[in-house]
Every structure is written in C-alpha cells, then in structure tokens.
N, C-alpha and C positions, 0 to 999 in steps of 0.2 A: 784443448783450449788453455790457454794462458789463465794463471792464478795468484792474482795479491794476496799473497798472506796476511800480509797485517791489517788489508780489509777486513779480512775472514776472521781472525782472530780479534779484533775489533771489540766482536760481539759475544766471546765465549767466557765463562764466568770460572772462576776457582769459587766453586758453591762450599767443596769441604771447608775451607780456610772461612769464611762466611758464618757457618756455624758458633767460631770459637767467637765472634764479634757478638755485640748489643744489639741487636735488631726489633726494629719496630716496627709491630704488629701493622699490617695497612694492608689497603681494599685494591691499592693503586701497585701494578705491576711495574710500572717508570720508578717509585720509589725502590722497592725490593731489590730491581734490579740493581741501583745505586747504592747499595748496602755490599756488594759482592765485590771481590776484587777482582779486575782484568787482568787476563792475561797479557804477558807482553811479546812484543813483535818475534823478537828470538826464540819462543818458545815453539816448536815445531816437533812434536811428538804424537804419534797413533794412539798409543794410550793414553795421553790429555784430551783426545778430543773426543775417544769413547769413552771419559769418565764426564767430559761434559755433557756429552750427549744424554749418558745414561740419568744425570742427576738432572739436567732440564727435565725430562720427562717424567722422572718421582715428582716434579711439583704440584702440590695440588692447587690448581688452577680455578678450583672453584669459588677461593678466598678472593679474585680478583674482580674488580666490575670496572676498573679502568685502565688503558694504554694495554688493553690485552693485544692489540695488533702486535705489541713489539715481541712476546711471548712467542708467539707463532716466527718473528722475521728470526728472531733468535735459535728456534729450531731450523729455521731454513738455512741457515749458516752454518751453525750443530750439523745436520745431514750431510749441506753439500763438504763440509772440512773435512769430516769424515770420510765419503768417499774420493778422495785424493786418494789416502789408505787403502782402502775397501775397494775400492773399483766395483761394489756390488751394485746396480739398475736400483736395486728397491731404496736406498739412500736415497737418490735422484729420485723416484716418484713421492718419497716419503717429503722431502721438502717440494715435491712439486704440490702435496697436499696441503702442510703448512702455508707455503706461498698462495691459497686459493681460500684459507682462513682468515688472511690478513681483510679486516672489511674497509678498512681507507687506502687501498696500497699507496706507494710514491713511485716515482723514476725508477728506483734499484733496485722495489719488487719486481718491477717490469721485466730488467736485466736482469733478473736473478731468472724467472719462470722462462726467458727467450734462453739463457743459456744450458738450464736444465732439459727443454722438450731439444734444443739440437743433441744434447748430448747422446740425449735417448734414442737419438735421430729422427724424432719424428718434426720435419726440418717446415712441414707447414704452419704448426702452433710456433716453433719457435719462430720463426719471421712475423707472424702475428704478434706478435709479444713484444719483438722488437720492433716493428711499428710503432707500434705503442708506446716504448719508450724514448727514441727519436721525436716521437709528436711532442711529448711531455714534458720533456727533459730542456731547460736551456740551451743555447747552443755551451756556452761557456762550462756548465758542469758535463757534459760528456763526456763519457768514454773514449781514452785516446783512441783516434781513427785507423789505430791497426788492429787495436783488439774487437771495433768492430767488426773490419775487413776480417779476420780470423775468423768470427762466429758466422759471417753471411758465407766465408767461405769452404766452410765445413758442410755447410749444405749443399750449395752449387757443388763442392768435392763428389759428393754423396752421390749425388742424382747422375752420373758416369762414371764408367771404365775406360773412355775413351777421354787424350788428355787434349785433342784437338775440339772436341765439343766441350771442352770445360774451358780452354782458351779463348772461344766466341765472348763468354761472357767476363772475361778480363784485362786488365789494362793493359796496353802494348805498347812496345818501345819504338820509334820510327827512326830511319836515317836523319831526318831533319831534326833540327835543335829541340833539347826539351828540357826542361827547369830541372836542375839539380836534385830537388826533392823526388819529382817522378821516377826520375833515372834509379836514387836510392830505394826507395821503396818497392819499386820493383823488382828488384833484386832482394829486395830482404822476405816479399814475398813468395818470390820464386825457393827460396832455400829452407822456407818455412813450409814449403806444400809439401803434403803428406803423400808422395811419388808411389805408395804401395797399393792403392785406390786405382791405380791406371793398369791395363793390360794391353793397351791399343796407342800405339802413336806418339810410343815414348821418348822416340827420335827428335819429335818436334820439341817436348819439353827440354831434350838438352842442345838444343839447338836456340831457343830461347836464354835459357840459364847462362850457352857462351855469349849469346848479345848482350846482355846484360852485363856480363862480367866486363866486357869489352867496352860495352857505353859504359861502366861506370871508372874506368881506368883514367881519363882526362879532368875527373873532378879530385880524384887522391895522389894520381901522379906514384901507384906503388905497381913496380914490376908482378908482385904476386896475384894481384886482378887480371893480369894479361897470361899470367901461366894454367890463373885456376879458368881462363875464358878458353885457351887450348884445349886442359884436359875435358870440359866440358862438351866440347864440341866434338871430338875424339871419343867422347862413350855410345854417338850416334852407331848405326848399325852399318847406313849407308851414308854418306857427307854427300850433298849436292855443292854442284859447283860456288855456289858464294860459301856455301863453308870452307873448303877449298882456298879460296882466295883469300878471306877473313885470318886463314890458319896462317897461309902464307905471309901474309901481311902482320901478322901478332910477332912470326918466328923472327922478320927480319926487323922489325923494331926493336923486339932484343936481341940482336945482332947472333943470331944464330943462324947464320947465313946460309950451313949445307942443308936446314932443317926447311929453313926459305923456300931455296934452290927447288928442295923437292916436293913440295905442295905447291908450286911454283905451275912446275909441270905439270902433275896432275890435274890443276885448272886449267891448264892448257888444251892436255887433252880430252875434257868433255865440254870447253864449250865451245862454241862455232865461231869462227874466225872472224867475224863480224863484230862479234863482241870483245875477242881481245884487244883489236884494231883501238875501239874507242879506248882503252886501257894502257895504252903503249907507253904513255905521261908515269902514267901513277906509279905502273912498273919499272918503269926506270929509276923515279923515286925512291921504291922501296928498296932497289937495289943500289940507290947512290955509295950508302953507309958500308958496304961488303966490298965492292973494288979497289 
C-alpha cells in the first residue's frame, strides 16, 4: 500500500530537542504536544522514527486528563512509520491497539485501523473499517480514489490465485468509447497489481494489460504505448486470434510491415473464413501504409 510521508510524519515529535526548551507543566496532552518540535517532511530515517517511537512511549501518560485521544493517534502513526522500516506484524497490531484506545475516533482513525487489519490481511475488519470511514468522511476530504482502489484491492487480490476470478470483480475496458480517465486508470491499475498473487490465468492478465496499453495510445498519441501493448500481449503463453490480429494491427501502424505481414497470417490461419470475410475493409487498411 501506498504511503504519504509527510502525513506520517506530520505527527512525530523531536522530544530530545524539547527537553533543552521551557516547558510547561500541564494536565492537557494537546498543549505538551505543541511544546515539541516537528519533524519536517525531508526527514525519512529508521532511526528517527525508532527514537520517536521509543521516547512517545517513556511518556508518562498519567500527568494527562485531556486530548489523550491524540496520544494514542500519535503512537498509531509512531508504529505504522516505523513499520515501513520494520516490516514487523507486531508494529501493525501495536498501532492497531492504539487505534482502538482512541475514545472519539475521526475519518483517519478509521483509515488508519482499515489500512492496518488489510495489511495484516485480515481483509474482513479491514473493509469494515473502511466502511466506516467512506460513511463518515465528506465526500471532499477523501482519500484520492486510487489509494482507496489500492486498499479494496489488496483484499480482492488476497482472496485468489486465479487472475480471471479476481477480473469478475474489476473494471473492464470495452471496444466501444470510454472517458479518458477510465481508460487511464485502468491502466495504472493494471501495472500497479501485484501479478505474484496469481498462479492461474496469467494469460488473461497480459492480455488485458495489452488492451489497455492499446486503448490508451489514441489519448497520448506516443509510439511507446503501442510497443509496450505488443510486448504485453507477446508474454501470453497462447495468443487467441483477436490477439493475433490486435498485434497485427499495432505492427502495421508503426509501419513494420514484415512483422504485420506475419501476425497477419497467423490470424488467418486460426480463424474461420467467415470471419475474415467481414474484415477484408480493415485489412486492407492496415495494409494501405506498407504498398
């Protein structure tokens, strides 16, 4: 899953540097906190984020009777920053424990605890969670709608091996016209999916990935979406005939005519002469640019 840093860091304190300041004694954990200096966005280091962590947790929490929710959000952020680093589960359940101490949560706690239980995998809390914050949340402050699709689709990933029953449940490109945005997204989706999840019907996914490369070549107009729509279709094990013909039709738009020629033929030969019949137009087209 996708990670803002300087969300994360947002929340984490240089407690040492704090020390050497005047601080005043207070009941309210919103003040102390504002005593601390933040860190800044640049700042991306394993050891800053185990020495915040470590020093959030020396504090004694018992001096506090107010804003202690932020206490708690502030270790959730401490955990999950840390395991970036760490990659250790008990980070994630350790903010998943903070996250369930917060007693007012908001929207972020929501998104914090759905992101944490997918990571875990345990992918039914976390869609609970994210309900939850979908309901709650404005539409306006939302999580851009890929880093949702990314979390929803880390679980859908989960839940098979097989990439044809993980494609029932997502967007598909059709021959007929589709809004620009679809077309791109789709494609950033496809290149974003974690392909080592699949063991079953991997043909389909690159068979998908060259339509996509291919629908998205008429909105940037760059040769290299129609080369990478080639190699894509070309990793299939077996190509059926509209691959076949797609390929053919990719080679002789960039004017690589013998490469045409010969995926050309190979459609020829597996489909039924019925069908090439209706195609006789297009083929001739394709091959205008090569005579």
């Amino acid at each position: 899953m996708q990670c803002h840093f300087c969300l994360l860091l947002s929340f984490l304190f240089n407690l040492s540097t704090a020390k050497a300041q005047n601080e005043t004694v207070t009941d309210d954990y919103k003040v102390y906190q504002k005593q601390h200096q933040q860190l800044s966005c640049g700042v991306i280091d394993s050891v800053v984020f185990q020495t915040v962590l470590h020093e959030l947790l020396a504090i004694d929490t018992t001096q506090f009777t107010q804003n202690v929710d932020l206490y708690h959000r502030d270790l959730v952020q401490a955990y999950s920053s840390n395991w970036l680093y760490s990659k250790n589960e008990n980070d994630l359940r350790q903010a998943l424990y903070h996250g369930f101490r917060i007693k007012n949560p908001i929207s972020s706690d929501y998104w914090n605890l759905a992101s944490h239980f997918v990571r875990l995998k345990d992918c039914e809390q976390g869609m609970v969670y994210l309900d939850r914050y979908l309901k709650e949340t404005p539409a306006k402050q939302l999580m851009p709608p890929m880093d949702i699709w990314i979390l929803k689709n880390d679980c859908k990933q989960a839940g098979t091996d097989d990439y044809k029953v993980y494609r029932e449940s997502q967007l598909k490109l059709s021959c007929t016209p589709q809004d620009s945005a679809t077309i791109s997204t789709k494609l950033i989706q496809l290149q974003l999916l974690d392909t080592t999840q699949f063991t079953k019907n991997m043909d389909a996914y690159y068979q998908d990935l060259g339509w996509a490369f291919y629908r998205s070549f008429p909105l940037y107009k760059d040769s290299i979406l129609l080369q990478k729509s080639i190699s894509s279709y070309l990793k299939q094990k077996e190509l059926s005939s509209n691959d076949l013909w797609n390929i053919a039709f990719i080679y002789y738009h960039l004017n690589e005519c013998d490469k045409g020629a010969e995926y050309l033929e190979r459609y020829r030969r597996v489909t039924p002469s019925k069908i090439k019949s209706r195609k006789k137009q297009q083929i001739a087209r394709m091959k205008k640019g090569c005579t």
